[in-house]
PyMOL Python script that loads the backbone (N, CA, C, O; Angstrom):
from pymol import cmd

cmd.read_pdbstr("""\
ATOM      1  N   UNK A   1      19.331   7.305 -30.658  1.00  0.00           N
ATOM      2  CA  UNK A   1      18.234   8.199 -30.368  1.00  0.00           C
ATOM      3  C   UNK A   1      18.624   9.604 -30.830  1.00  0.00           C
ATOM      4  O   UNK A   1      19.587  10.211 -30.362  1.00  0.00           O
ATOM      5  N   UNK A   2      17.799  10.088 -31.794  1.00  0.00           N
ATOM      6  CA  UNK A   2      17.698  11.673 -31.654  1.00  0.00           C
ATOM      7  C   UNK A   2      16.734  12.379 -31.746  1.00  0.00           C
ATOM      8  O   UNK A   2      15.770  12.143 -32.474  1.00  0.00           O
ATOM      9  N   UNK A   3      16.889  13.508 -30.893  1.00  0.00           N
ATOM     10  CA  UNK A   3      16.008  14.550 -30.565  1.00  0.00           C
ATOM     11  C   UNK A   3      15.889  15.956 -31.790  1.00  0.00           C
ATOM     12  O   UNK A   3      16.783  16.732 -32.128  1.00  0.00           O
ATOM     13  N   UNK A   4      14.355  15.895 -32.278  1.00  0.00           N
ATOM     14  CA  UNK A   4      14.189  16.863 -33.353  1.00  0.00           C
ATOM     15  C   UNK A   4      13.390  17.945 -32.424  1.00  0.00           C
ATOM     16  O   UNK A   4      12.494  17.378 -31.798  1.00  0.00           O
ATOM     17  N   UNK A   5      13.461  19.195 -32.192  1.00  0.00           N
ATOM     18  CA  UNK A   5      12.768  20.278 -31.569  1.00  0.00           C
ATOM     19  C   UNK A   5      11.780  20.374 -33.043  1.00  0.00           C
ATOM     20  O   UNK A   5      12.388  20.437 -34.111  1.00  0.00           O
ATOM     21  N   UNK A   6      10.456  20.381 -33.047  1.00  0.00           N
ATOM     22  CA  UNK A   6       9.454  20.539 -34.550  1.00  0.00           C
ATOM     23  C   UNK A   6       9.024  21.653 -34.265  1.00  0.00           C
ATOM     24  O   UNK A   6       8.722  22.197 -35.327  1.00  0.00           O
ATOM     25  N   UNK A   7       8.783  22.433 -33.265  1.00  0.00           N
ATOM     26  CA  UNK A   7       8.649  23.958 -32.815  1.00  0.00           C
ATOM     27  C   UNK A   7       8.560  24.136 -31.195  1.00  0.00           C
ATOM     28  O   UNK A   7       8.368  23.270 -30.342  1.00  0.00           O
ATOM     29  N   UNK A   8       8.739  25.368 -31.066  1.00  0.00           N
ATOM     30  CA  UNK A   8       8.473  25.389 -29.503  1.00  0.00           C
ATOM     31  C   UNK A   8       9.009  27.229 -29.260  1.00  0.00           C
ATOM     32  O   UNK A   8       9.096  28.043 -30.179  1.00  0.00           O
ATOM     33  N   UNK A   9       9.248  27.459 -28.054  1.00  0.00           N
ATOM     34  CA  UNK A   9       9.837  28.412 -27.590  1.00  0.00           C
ATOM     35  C   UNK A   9      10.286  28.485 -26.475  1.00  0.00           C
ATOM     36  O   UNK A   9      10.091  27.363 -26.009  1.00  0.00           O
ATOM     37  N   UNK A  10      10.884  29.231 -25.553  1.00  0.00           N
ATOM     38  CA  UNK A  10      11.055  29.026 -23.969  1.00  0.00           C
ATOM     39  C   UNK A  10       9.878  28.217 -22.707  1.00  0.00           C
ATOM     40  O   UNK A  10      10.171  27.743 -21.609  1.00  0.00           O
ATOM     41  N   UNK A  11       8.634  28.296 -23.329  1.00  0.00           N
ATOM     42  CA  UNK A  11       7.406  28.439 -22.563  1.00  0.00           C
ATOM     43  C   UNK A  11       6.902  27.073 -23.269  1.00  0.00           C
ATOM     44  O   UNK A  11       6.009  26.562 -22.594  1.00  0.00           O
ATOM     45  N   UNK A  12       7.250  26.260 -24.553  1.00  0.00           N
ATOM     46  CA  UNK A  12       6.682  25.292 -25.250  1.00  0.00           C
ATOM     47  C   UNK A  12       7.274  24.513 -26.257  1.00  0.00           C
ATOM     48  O   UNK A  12       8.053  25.018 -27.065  1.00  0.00           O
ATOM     49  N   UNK A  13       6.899  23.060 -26.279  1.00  0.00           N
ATOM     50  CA  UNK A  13       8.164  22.733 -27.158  1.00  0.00           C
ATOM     51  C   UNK A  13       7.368  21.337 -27.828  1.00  0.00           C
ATOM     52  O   UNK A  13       6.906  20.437 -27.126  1.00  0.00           O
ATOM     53  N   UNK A  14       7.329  21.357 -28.887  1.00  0.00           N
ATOM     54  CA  UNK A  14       7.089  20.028 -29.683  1.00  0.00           C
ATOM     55  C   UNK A  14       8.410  19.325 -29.671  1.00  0.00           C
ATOM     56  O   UNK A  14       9.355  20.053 -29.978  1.00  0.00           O
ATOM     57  N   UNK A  15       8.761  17.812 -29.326  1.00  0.00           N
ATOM     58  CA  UNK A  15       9.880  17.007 -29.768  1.00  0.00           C
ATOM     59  C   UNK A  15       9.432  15.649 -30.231  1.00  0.00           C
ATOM     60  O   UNK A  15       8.556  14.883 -29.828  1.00  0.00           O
ATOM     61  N   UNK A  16      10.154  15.604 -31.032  1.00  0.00           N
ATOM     62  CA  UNK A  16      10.069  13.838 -31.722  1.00  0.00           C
ATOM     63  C   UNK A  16      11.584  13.374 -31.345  1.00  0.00           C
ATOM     64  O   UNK A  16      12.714  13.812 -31.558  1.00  0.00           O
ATOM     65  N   UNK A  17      10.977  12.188 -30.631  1.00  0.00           N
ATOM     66  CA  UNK A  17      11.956  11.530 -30.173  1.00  0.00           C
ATOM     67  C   UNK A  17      12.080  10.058 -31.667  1.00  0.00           C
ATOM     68  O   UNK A  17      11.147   9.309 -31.954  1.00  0.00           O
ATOM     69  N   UNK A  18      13.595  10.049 -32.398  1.00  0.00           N
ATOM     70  CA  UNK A  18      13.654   9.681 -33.113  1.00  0.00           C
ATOM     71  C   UNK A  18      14.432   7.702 -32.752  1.00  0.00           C
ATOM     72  O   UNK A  18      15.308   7.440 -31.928  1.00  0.00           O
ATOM     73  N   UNK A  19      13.976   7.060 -33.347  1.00  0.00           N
ATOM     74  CA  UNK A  19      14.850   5.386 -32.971  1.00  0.00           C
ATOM     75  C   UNK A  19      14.395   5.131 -31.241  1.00  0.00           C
ATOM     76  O   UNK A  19      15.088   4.504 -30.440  1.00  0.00           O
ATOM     77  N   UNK A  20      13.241   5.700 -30.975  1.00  0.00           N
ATOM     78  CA  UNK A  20      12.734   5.142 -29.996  1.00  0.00           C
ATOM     79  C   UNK A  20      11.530   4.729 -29.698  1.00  0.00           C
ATOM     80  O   UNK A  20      10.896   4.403 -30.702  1.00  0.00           O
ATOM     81  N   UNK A  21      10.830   4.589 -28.472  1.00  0.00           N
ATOM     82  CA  UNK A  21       9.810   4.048 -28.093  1.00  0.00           C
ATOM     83  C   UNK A  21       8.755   4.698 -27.944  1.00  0.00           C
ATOM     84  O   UNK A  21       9.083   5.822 -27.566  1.00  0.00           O
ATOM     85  N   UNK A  22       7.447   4.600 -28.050  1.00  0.00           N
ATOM     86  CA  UNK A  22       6.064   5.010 -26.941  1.00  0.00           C
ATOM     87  C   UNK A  22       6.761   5.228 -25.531  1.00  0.00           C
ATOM     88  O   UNK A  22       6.860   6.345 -25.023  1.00  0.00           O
ATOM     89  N   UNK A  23       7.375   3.719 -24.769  1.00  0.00           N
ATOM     90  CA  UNK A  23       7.188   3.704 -23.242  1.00  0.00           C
ATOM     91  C   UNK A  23       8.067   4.749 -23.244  1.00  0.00           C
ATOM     92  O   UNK A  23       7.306   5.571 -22.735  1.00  0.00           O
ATOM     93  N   UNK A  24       9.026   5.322 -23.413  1.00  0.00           N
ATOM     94  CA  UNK A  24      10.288   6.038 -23.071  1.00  0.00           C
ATOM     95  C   UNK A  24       9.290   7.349 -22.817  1.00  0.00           C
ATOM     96  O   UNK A  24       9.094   7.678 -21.647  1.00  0.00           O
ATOM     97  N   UNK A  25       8.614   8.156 -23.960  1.00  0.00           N
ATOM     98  CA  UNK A  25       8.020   9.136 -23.929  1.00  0.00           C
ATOM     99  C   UNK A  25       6.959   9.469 -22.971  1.00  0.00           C
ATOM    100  O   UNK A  25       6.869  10.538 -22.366  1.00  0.00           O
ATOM    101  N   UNK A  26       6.132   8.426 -22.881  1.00  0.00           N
ATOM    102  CA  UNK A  26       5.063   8.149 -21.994  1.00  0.00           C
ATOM    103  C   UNK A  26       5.766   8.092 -20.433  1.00  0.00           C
ATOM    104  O   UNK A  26       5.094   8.553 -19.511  1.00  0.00           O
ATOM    105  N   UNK A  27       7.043   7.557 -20.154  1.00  0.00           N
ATOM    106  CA  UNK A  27       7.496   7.494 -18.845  1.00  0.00           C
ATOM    107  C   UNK A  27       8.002   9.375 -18.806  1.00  0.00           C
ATOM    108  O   UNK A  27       8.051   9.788 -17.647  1.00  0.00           O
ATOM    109  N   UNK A  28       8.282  10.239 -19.671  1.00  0.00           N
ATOM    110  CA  UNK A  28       8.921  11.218 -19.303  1.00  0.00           C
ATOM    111  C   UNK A  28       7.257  12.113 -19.090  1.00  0.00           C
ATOM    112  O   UNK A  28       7.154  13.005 -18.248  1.00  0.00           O
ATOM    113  N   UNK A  29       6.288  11.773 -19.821  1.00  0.00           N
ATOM    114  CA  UNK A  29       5.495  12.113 -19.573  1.00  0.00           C
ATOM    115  C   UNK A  29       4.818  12.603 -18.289  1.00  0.00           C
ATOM    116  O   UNK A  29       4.500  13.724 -17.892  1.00  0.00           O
ATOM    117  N   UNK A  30       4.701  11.295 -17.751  1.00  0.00           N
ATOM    118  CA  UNK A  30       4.503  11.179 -16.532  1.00  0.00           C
ATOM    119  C   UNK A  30       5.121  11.808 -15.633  1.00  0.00           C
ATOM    120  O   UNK A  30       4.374  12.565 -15.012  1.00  0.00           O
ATOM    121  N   UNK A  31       6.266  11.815 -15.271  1.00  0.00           N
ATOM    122  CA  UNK A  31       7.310  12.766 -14.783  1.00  0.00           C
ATOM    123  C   UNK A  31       6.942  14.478 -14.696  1.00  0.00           C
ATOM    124  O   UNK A  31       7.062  15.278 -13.768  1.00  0.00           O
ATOM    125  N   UNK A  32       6.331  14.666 -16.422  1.00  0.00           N
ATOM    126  CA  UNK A  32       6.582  15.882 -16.314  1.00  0.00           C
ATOM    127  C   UNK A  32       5.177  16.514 -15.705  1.00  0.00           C
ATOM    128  O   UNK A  32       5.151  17.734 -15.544  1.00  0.00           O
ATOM    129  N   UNK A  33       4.003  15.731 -15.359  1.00  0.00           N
ATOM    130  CA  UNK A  33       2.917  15.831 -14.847  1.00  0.00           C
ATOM    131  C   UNK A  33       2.689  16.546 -13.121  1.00  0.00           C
ATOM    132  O   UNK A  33       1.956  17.316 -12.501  1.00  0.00           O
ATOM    133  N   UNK A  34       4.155  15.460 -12.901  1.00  0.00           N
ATOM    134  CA  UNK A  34       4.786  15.817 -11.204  1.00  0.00           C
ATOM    135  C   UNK A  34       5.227  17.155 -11.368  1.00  0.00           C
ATOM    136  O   UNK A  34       4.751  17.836 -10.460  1.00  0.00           O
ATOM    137  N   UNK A  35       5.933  17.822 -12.138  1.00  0.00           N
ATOM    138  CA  UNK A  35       6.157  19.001 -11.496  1.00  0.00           C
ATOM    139  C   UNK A  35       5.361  20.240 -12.277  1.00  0.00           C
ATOM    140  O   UNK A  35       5.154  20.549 -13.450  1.00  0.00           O
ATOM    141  N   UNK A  36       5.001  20.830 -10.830  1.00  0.00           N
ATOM    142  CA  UNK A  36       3.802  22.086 -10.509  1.00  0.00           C
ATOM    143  C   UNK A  36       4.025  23.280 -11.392  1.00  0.00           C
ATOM    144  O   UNK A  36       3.201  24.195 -11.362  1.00  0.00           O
ATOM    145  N   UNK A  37       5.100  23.341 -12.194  1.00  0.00           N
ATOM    146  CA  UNK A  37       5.380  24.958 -13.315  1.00  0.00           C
ATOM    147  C   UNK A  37       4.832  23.887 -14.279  1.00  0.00           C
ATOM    148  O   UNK A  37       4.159  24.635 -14.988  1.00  0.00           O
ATOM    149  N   UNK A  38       4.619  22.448 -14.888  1.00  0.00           N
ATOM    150  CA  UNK A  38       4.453  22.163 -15.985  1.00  0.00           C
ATOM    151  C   UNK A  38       2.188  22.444 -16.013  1.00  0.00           C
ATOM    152  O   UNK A  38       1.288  22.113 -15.241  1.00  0.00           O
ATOM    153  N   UNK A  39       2.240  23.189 -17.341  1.00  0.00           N
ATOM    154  CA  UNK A  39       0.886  23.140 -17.325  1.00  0.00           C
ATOM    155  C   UNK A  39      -0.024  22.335 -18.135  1.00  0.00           C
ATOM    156  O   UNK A  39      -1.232  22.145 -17.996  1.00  0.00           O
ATOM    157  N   UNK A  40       1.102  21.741 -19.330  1.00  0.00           N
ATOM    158  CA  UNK A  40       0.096  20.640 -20.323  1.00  0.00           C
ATOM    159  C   UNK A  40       1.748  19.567 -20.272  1.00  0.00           C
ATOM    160  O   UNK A  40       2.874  19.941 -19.943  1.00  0.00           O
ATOM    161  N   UNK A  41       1.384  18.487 -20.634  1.00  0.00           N
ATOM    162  CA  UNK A  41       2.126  17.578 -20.967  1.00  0.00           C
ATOM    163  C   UNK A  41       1.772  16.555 -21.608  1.00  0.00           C
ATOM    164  O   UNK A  41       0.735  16.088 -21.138  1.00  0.00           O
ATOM    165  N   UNK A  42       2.285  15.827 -22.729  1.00  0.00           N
ATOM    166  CA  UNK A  42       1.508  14.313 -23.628  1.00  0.00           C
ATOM    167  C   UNK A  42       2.649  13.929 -24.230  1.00  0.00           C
ATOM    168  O   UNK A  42       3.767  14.420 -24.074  1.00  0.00           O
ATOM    169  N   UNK A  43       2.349  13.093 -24.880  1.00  0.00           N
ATOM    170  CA  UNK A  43       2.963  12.101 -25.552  1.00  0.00           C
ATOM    171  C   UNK A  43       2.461  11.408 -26.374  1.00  0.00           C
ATOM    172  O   UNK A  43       1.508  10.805 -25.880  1.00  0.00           O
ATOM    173  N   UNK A  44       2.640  11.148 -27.540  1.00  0.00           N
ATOM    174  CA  UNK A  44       1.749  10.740 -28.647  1.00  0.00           C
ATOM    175  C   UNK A  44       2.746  10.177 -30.090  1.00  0.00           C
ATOM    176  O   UNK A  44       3.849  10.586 -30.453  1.00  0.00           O
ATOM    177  N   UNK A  45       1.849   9.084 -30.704  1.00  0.00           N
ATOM    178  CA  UNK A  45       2.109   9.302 -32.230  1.00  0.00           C
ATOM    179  C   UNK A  45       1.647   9.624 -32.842  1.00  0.00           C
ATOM    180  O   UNK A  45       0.924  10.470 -32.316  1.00  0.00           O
ATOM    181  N   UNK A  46       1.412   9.558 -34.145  1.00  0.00           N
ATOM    182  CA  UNK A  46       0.540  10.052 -34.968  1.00  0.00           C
ATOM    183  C   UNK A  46      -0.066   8.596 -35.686  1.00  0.00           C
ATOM    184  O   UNK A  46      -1.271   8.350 -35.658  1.00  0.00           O
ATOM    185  N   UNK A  47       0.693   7.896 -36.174  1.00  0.00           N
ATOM    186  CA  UNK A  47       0.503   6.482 -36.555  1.00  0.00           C
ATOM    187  C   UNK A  47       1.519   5.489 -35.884  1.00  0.00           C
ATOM    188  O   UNK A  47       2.745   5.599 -35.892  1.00  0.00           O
ATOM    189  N   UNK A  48       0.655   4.347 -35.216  1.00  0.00           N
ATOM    190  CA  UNK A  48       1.636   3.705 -34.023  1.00  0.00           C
ATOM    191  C   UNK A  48       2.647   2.520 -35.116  1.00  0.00           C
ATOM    192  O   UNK A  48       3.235   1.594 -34.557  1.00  0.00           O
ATOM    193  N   UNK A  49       2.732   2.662 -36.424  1.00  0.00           N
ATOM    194  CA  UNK A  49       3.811   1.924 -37.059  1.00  0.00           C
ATOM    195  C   UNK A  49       4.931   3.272 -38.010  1.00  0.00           C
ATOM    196  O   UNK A  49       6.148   3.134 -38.135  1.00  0.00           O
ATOM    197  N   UNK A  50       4.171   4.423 -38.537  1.00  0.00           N
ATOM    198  CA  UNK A  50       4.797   5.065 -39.239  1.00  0.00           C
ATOM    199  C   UNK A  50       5.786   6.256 -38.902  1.00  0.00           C
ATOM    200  O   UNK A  50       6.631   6.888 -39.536  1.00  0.00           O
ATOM    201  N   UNK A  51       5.114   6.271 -37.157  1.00  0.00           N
ATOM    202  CA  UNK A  51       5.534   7.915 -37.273  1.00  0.00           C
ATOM    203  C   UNK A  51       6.386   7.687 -35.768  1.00  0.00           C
ATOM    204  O   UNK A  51       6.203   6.697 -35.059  1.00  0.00           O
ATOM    205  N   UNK A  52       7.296   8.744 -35.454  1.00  0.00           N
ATOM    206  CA  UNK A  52       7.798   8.430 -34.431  1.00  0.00           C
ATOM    207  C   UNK A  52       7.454   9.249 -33.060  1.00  0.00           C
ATOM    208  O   UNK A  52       6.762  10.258 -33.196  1.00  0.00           O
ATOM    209  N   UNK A  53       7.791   8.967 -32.040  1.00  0.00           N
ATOM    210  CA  UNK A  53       6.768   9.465 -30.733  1.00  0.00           C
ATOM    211  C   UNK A  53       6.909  10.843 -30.276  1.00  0.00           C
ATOM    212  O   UNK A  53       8.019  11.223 -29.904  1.00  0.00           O
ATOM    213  N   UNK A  54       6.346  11.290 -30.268  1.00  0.00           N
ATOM    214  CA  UNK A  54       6.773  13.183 -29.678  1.00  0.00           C
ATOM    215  C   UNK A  54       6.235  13.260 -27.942  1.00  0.00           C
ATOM    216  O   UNK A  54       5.561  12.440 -27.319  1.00  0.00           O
ATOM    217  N   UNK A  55       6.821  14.559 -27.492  1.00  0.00           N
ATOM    218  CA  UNK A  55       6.892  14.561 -26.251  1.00  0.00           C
ATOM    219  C   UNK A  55       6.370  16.368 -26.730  1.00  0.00           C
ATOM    220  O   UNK A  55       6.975  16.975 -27.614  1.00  0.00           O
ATOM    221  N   UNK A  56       5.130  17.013 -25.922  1.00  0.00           N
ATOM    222  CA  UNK A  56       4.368  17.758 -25.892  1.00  0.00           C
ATOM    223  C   UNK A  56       4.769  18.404 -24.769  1.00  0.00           C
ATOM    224  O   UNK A  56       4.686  17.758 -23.724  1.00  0.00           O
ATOM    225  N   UNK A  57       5.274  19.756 -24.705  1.00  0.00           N
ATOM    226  CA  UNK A  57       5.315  19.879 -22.760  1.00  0.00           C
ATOM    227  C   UNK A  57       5.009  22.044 -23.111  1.00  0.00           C
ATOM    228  O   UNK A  57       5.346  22.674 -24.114  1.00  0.00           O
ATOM    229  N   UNK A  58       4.285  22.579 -21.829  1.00  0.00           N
ATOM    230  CA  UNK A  58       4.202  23.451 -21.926  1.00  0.00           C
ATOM    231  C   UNK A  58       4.120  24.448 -20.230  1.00  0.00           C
ATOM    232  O   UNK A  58       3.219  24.273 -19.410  1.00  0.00           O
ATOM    233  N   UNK A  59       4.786  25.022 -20.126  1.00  0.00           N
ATOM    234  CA  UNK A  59       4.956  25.615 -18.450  1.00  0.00           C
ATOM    235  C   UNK A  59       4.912  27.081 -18.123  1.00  0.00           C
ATOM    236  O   UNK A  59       5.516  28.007 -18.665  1.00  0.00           O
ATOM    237  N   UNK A  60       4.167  27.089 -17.241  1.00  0.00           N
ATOM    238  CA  UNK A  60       4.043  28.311 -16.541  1.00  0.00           C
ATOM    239  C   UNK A  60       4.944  29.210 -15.846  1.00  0.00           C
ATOM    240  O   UNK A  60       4.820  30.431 -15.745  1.00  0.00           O
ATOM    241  N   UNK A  61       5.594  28.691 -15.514  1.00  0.00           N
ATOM    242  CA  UNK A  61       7.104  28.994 -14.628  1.00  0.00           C
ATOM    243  C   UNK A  61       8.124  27.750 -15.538  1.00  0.00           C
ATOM    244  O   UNK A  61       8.106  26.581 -15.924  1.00  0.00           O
ATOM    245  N   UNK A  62       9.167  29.289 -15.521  1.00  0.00           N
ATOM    246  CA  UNK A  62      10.824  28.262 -15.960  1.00  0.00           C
ATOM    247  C   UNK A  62      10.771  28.152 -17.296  1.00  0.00           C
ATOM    248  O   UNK A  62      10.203  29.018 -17.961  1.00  0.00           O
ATOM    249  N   UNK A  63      11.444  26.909 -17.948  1.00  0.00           N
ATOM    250  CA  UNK A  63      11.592  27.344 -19.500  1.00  0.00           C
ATOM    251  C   UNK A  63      11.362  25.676 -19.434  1.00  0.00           C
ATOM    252  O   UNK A  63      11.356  24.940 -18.448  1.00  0.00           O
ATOM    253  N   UNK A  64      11.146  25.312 -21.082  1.00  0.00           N
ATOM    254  CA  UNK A  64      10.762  23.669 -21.098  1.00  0.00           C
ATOM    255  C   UNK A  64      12.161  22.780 -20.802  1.00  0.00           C
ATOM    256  O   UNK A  64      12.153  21.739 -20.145  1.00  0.00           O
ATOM    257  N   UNK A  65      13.297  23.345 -21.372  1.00  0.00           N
ATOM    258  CA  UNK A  65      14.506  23.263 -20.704  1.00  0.00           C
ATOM    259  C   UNK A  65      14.477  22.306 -19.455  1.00  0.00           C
ATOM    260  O   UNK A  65      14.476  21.093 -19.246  1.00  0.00           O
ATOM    261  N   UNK A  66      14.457  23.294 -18.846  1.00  0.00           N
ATOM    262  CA  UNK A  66      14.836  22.732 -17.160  1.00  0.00           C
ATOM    263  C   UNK A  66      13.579  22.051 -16.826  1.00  0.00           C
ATOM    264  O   UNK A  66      13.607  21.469 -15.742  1.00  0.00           O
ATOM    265  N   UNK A  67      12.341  21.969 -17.574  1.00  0.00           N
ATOM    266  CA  UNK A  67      11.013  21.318 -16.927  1.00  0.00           C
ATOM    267  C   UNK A  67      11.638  19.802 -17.349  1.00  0.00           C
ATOM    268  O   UNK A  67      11.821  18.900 -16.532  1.00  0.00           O
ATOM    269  N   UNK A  68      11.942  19.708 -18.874  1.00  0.00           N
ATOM    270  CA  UNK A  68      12.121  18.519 -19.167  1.00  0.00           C
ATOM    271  C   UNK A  68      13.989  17.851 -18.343  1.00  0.00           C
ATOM    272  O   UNK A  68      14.401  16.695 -18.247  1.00  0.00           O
ATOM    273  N   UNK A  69      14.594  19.049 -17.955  1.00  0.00           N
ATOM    274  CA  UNK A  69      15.545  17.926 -17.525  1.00  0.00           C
ATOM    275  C   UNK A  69      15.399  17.535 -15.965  1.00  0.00           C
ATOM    276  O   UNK A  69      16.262  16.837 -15.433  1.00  0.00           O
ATOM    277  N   UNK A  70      14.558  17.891 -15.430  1.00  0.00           N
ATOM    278  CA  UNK A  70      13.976  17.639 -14.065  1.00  0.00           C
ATOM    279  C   UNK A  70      13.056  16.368 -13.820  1.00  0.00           C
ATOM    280  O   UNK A  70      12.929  15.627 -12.844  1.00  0.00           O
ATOM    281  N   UNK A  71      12.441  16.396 -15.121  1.00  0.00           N
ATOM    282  CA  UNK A  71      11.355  14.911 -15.469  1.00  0.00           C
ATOM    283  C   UNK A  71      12.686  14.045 -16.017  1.00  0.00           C
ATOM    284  O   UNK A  71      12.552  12.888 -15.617  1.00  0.00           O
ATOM    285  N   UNK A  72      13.680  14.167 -16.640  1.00  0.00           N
ATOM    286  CA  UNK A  72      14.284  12.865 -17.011  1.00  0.00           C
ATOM    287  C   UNK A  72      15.515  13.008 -15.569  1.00  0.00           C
ATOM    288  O   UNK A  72      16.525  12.393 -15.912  1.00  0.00           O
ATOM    289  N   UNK A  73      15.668  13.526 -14.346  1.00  0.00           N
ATOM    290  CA  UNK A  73      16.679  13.185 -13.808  1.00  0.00           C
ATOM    291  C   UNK A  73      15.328  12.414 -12.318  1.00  0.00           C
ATOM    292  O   UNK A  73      15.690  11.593 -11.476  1.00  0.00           O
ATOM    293  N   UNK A  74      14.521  12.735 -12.371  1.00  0.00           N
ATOM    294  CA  UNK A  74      13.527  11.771 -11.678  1.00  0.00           C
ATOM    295  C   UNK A  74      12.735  10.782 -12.371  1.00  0.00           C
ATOM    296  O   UNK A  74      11.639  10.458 -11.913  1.00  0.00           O
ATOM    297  N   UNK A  75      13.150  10.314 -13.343  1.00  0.00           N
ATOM    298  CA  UNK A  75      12.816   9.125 -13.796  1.00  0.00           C
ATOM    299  C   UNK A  75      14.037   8.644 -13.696  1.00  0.00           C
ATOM    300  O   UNK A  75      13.986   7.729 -12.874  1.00  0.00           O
ATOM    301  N   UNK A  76      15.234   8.789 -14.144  1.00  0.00           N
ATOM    302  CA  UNK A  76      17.041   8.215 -13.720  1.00  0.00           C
ATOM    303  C   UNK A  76      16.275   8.224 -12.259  1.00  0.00           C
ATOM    304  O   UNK A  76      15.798   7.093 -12.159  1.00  0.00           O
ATOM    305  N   UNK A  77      15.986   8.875 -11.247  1.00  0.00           N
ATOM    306  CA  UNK A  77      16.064   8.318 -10.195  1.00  0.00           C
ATOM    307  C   UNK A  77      15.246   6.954  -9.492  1.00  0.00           C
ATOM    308  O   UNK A  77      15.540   6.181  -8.580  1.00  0.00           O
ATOM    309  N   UNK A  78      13.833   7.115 -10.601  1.00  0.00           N
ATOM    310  CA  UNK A  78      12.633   6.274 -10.110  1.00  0.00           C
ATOM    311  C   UNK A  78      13.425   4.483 -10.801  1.00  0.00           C
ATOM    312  O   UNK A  78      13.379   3.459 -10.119  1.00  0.00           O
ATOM    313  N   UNK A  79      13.978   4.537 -12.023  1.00  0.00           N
ATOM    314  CA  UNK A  79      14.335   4.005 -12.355  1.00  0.00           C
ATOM    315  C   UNK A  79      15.484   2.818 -11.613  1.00  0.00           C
ATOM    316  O   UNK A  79      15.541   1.591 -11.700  1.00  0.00           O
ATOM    317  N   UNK A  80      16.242   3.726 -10.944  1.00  0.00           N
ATOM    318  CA  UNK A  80      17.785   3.169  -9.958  1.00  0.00           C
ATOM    319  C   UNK A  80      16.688   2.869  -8.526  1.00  0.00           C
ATOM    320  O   UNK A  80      17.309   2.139  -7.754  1.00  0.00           O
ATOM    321  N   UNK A  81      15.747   3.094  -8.147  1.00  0.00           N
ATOM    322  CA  UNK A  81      15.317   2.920  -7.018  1.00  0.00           C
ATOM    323  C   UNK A  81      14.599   1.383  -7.505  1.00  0.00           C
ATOM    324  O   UNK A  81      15.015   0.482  -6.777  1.00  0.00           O
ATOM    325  N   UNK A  82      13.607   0.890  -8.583  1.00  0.00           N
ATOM    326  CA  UNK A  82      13.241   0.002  -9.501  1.00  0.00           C
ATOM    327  C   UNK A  82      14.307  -1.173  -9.296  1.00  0.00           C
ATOM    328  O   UNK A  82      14.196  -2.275  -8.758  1.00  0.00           O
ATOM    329  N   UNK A  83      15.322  -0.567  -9.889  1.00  0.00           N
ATOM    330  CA  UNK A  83      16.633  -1.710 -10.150  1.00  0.00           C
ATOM    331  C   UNK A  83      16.806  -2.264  -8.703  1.00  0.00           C
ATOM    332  O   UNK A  83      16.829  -3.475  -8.481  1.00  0.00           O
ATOM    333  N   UNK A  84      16.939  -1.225  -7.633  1.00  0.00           N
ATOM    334  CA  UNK A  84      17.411  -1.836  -6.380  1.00  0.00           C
ATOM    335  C   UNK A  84      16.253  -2.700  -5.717  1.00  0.00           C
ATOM    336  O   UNK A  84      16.458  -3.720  -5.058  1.00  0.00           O
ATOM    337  N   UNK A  85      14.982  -2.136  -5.990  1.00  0.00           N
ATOM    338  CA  UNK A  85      13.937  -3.287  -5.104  1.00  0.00           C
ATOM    339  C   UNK A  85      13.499  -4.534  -6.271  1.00  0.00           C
ATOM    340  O   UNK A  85      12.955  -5.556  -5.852  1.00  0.00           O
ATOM    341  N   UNK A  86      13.766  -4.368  -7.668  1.00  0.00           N
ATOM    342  CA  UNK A  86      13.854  -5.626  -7.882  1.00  0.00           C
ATOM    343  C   UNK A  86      14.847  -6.903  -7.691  1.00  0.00           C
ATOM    344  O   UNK A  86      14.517  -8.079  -7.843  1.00  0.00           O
ATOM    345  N   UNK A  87      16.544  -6.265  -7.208  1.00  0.00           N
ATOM    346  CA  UNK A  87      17.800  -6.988  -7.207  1.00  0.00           C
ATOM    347  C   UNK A  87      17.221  -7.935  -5.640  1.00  0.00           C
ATOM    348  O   UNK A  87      17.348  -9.153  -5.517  1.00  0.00           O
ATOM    349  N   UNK A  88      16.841  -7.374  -5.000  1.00  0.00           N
ATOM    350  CA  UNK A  88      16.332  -7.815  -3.775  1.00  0.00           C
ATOM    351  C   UNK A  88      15.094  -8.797  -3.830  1.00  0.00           C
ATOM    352  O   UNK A  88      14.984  -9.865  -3.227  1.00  0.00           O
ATOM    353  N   UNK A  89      14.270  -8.256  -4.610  1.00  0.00           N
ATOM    354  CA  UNK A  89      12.846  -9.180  -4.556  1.00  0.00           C
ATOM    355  C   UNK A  89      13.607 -10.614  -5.175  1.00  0.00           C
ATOM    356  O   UNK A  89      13.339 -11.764  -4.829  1.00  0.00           O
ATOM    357  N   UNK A  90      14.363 -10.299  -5.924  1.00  0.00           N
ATOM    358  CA  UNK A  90      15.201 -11.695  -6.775  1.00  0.00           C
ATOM    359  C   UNK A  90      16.283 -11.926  -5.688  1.00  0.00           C
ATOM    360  O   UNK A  90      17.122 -12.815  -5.832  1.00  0.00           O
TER     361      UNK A  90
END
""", "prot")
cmd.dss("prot")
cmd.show_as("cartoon", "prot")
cmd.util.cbc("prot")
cmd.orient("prot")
């Protein structure tokens, strides 16, 4: 996986997430919806065979920085909580 910044600034940030998925982007997505400084957030391709998935994020408070590492350390968490109630349901 690598991460291309395609523009942005403290307040906004285009990324293409490179050798990965829709779901990956779409799950950080979501995430970044939950917290209250984020004011736009998406996830998108451009062509669902050619192009690779970007992550859209833009905030009112804080920098995209810390918006986006707050959405991927509560998805690591939603994720480990997942693992434990499925080890059980099995």
């Amino acid at each position: 996986m690598e991460l291309v910044k395609i523009k942005g600034d403290e307040k906004s940030a285009l990324i293409e997430v490179k050798e990965e998925t829709f779901t990956l982007t779409s799950a950080i997505e979501e995430q970044l919806w939950e917290d209250k400084n984020v004011s736009e957030a998406a996830s998108f391709r451009e062509h669902p065979y050619l192009s690779e998935p970007k992550i859209w994020v833009k905030v009112k408070k804080g920098n995209v920085k810390e918006a986006l590492e707050k959405a991927i350390e509560n998805l690591i968490e939603t994720t480990k909580e997942f693992r434990e109630k499925f080890k059980k349901a099995l």
